[in-house]
SETI-689125 format. One line per field, with one value per atom (N, C-alpha, C): z, x, y; residue in one letter. Coordinates in Angstrom, 3 decimals, always signed. Atoms other than C-alpha are relative to their C-alpha. Layout:
z	[Z,...] $
x	[X,...] $
y	[Y,...] $
rest	[A,...] $
This chain:
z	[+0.024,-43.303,-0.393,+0.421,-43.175,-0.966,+1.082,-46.132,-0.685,-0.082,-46.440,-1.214,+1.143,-49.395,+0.355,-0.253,-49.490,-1.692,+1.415,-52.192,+0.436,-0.227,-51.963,-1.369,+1.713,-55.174,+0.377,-0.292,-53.293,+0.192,+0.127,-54.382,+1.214,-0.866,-51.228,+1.015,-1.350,-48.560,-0.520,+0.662,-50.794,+0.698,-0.638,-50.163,+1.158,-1.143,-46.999,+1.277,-0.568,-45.946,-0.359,+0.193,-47.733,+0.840,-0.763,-46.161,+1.667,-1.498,-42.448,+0.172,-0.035,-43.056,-0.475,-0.005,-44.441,+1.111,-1.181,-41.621,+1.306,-1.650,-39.328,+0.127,+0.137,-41.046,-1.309,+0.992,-43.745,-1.236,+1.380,-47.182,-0.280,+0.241,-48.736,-1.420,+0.961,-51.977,-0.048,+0.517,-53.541,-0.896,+0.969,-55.467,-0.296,+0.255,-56.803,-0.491,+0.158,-57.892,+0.171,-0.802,-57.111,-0.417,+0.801,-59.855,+0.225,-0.291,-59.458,+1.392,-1.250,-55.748,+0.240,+0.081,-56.531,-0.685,+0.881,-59.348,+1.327,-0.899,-56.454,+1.108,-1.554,-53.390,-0.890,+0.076,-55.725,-0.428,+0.102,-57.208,+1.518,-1.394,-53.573,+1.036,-1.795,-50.117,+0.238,-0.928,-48.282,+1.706,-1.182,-44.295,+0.173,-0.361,-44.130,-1.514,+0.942,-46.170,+0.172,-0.299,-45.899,-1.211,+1.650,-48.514,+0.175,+0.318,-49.324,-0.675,+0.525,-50.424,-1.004,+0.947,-52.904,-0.617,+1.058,-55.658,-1.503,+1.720,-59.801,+0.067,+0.973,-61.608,+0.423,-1.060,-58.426,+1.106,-1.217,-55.334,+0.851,-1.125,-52.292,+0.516,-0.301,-51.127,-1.026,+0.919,-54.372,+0.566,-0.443,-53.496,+0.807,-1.072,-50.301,-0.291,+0.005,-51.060,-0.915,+1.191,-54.267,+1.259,-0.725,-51.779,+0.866,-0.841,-49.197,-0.331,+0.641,-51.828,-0.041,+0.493,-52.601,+1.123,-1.236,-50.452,+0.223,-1.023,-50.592,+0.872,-0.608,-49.345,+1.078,-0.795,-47.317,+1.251,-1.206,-44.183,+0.648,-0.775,-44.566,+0.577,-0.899,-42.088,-1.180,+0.785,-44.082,+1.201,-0.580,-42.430,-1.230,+0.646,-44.166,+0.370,-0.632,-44.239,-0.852,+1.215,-45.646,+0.782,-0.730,-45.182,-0.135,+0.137,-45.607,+1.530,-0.928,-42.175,+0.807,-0.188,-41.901,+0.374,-0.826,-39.612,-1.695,+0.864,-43.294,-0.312,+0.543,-44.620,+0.722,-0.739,-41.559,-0.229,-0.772,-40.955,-1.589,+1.393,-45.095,+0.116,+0.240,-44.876,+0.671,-0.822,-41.662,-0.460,+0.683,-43.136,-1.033,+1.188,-46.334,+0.669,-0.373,-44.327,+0.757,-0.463,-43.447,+1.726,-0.858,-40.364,+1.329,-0.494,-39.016,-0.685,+0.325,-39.971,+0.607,-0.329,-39.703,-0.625,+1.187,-40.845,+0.260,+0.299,-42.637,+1.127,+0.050,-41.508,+1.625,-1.803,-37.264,+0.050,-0.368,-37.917,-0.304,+0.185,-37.285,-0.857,+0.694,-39.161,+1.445,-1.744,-35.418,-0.053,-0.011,-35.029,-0.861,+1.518,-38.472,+0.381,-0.168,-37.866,+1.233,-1.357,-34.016,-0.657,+0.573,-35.965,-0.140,+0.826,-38.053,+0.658,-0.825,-35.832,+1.289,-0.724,-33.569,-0.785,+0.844,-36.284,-0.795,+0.697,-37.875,+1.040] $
x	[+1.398,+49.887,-0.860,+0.653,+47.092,-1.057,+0.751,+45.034,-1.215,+1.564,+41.187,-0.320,+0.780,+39.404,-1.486,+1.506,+35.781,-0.619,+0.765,+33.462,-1.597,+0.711,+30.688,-0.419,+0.129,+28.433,-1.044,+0.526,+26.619,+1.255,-1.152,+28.583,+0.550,-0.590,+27.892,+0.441,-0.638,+28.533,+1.748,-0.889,+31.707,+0.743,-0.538,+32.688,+0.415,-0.140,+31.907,+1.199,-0.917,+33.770,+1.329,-1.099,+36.755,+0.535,-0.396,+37.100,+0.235,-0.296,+36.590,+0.981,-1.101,+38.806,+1.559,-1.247,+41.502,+0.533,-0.619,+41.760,+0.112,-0.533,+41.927,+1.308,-1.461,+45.245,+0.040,+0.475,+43.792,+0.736,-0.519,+45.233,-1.807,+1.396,+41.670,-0.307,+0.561,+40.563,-1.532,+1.603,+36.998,+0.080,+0.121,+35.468,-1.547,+2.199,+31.492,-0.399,+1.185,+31.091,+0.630,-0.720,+32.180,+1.102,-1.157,+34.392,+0.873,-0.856,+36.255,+0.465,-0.715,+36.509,+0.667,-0.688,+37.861,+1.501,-1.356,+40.607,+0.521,-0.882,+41.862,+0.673,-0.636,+42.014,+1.227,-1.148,+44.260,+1.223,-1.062,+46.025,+1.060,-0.555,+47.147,-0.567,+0.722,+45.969,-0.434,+0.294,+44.581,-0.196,+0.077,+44.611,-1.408,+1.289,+40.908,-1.058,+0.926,+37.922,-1.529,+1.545,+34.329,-0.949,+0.780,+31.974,-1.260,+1.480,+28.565,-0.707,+0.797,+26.143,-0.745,+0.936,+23.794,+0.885,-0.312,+26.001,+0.224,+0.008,+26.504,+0.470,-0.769,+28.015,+0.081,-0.077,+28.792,-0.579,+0.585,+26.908,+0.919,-1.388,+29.134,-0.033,-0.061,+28.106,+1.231,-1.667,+30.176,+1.122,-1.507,+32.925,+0.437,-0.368,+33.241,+0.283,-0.587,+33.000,+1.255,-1.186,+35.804,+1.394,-0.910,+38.080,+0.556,-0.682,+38.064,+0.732,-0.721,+38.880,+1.547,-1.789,+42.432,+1.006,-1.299,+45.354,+0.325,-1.164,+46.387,-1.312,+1.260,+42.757,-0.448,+1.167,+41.452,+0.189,+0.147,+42.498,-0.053,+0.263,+42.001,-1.631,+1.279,+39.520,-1.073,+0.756,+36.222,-1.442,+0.917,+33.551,-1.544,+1.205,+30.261,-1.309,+0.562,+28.518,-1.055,+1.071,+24.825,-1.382,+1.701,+20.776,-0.112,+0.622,+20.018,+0.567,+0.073,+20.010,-0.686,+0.465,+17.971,+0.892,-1.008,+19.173,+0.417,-0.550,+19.429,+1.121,-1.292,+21.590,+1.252,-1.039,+23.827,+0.432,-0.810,+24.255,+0.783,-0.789,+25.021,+1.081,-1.228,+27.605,+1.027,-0.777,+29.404,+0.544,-0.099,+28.841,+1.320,-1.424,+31.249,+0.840,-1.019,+33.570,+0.473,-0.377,+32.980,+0.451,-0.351,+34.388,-0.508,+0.894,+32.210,-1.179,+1.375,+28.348,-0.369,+0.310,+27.284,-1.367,+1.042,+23.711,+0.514,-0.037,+24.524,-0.584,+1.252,+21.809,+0.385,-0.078,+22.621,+0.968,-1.440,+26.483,+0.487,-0.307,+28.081,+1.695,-1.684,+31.687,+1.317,-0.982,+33.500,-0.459,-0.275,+32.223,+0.107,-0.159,+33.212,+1.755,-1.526,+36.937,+0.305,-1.108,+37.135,-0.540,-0.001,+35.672,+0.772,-1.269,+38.651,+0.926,-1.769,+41.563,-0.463,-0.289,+40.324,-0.121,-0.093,+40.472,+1.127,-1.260,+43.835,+1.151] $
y	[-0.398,+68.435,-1.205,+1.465,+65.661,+0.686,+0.004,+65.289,-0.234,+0.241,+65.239,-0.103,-0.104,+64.212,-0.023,-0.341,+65.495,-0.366,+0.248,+63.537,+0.835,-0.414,+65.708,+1.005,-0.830,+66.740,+1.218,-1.221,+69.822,+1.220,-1.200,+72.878,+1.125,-0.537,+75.156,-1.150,+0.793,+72.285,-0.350,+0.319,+71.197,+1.565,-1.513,+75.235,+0.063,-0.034,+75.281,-0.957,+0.983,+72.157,+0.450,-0.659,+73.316,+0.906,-0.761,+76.533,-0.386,+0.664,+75.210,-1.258,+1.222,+72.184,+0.819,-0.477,+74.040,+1.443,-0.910,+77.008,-0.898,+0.805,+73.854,-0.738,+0.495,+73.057,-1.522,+0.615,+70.202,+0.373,-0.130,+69.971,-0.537,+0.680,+69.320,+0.005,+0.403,+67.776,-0.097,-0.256,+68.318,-0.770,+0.769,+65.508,+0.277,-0.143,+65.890,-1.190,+1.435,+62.184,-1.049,+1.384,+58.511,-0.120,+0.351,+58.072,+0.958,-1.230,+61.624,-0.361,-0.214,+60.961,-2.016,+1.420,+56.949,+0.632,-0.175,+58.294,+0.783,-1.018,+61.376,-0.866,+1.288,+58.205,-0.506,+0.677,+56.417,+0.590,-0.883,+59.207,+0.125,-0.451,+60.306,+0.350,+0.973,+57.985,+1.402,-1.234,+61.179,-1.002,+0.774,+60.392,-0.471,+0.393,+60.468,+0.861,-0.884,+60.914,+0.042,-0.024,+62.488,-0.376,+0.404,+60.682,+0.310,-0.367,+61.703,-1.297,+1.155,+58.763,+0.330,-0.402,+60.223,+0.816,-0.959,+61.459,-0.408,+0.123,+61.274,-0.856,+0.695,+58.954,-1.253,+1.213,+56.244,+0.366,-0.312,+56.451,-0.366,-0.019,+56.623,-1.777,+1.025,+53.205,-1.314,+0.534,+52.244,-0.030,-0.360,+53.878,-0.644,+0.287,+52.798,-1.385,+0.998,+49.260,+0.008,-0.027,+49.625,+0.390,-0.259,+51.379,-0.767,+1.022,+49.118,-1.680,+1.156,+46.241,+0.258,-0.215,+48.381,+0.077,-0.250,+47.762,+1.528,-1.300,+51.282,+0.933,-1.090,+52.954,-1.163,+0.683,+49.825,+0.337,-0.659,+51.384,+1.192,-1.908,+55.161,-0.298,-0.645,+56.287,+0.464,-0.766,+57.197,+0.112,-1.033,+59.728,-0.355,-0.145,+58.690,+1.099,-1.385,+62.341,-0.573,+0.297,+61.881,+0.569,-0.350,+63.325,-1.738,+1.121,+59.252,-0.460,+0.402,+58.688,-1.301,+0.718,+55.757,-1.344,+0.947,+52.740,-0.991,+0.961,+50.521,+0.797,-1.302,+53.352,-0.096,+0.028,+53.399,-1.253,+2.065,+49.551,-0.357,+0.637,+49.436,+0.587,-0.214,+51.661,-0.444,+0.652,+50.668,-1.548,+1.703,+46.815,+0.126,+0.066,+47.962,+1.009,-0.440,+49.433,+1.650,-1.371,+53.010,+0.059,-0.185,+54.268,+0.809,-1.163,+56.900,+0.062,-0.659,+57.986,+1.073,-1.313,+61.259,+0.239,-0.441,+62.812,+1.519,-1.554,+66.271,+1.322,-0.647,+67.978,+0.361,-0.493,+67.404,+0.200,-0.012,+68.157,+1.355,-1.410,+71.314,-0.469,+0.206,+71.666,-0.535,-0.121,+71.948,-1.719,+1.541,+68.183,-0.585,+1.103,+66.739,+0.497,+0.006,+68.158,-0.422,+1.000,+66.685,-1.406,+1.303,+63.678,-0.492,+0.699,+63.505,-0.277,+0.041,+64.684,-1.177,+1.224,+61.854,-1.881,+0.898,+59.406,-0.274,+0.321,+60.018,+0.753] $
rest	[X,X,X,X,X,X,X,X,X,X,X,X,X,X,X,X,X,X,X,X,X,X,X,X,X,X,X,X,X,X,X,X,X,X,X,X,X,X,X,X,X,X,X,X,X,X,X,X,X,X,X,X,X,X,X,X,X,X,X,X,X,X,X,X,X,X,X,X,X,X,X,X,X,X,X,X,X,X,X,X,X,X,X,X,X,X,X,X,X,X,X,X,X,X,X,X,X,X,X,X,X,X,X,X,X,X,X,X,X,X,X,X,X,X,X,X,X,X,X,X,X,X,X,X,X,X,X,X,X,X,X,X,X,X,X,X,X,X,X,X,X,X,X,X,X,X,X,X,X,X,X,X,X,X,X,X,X,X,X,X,X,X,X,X,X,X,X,X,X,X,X,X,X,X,X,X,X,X,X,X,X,X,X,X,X,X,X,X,X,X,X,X,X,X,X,X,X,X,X,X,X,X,X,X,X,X,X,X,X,X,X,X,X,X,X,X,X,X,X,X,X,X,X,X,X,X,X,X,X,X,X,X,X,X,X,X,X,X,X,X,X,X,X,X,X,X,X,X,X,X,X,X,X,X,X,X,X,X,X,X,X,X,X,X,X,X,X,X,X,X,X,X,X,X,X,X,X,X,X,X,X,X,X,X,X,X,X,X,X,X,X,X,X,X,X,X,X,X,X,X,X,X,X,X,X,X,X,X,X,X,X,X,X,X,X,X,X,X,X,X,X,X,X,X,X,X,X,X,X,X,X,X,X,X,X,X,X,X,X,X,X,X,X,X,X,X,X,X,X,X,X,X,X,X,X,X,X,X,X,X] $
């Protein structure tokens, strides 16, 4: 079973993602802030992961760069899900490494899971 980690600090989207990721066959981890969803990556690689940019503690742009410094995360697939849609927003995250950009807001669940399964 492949293994999704979702850093995401909105409680129903966090829900929501869960449930639809796991009836698509997903093992799925819930993180709500940078640091929580940094300790779970190194605890245990997940194949792919959806990060949120605007959250507590570390902002996803953190994350993303920290991750891609560590040999064991620098080549999981990461899904940058976010309302900050703005072309600086995109080009920063892609720049540190993300793999995908998504804005929240125009994405149904059905295209965030063919996202993935065509990414891992």
């Amino acid at each position: 079973m492949k293994k999704i980690l979702v850093a995401e600090d909105d409680k129903f989207l966090a829900s929501a993602y869960r449930v639809k990721l796991t009836k698509a066959g997903f093992d799925v981890t819930i993180t709500t802030d940078g640091d929580e969803a940094l300790a779970a990556m190194r605890k245990d690689t997940p194949d792919c992961i959806v990060l949120d940019l605007v959250m507590p503690v570390k902002d996803g742009f953190s994350v993303l760069e920290e991750l891609r410094k560590d040999e064991k995360t620098k080549h999981t697939p990461v899904i940058v899900a976010s309302n900050l849609g703005q072309k600086e927003d995109t080009d920063k995250a892609m720049k540190l490494g993300a793999t995908a950009f998504v804005v929240k807001s125009n994405l149904s669940l059905n295209e965030l899971i063919a996202k993935i399964n065509s990414l891992i």
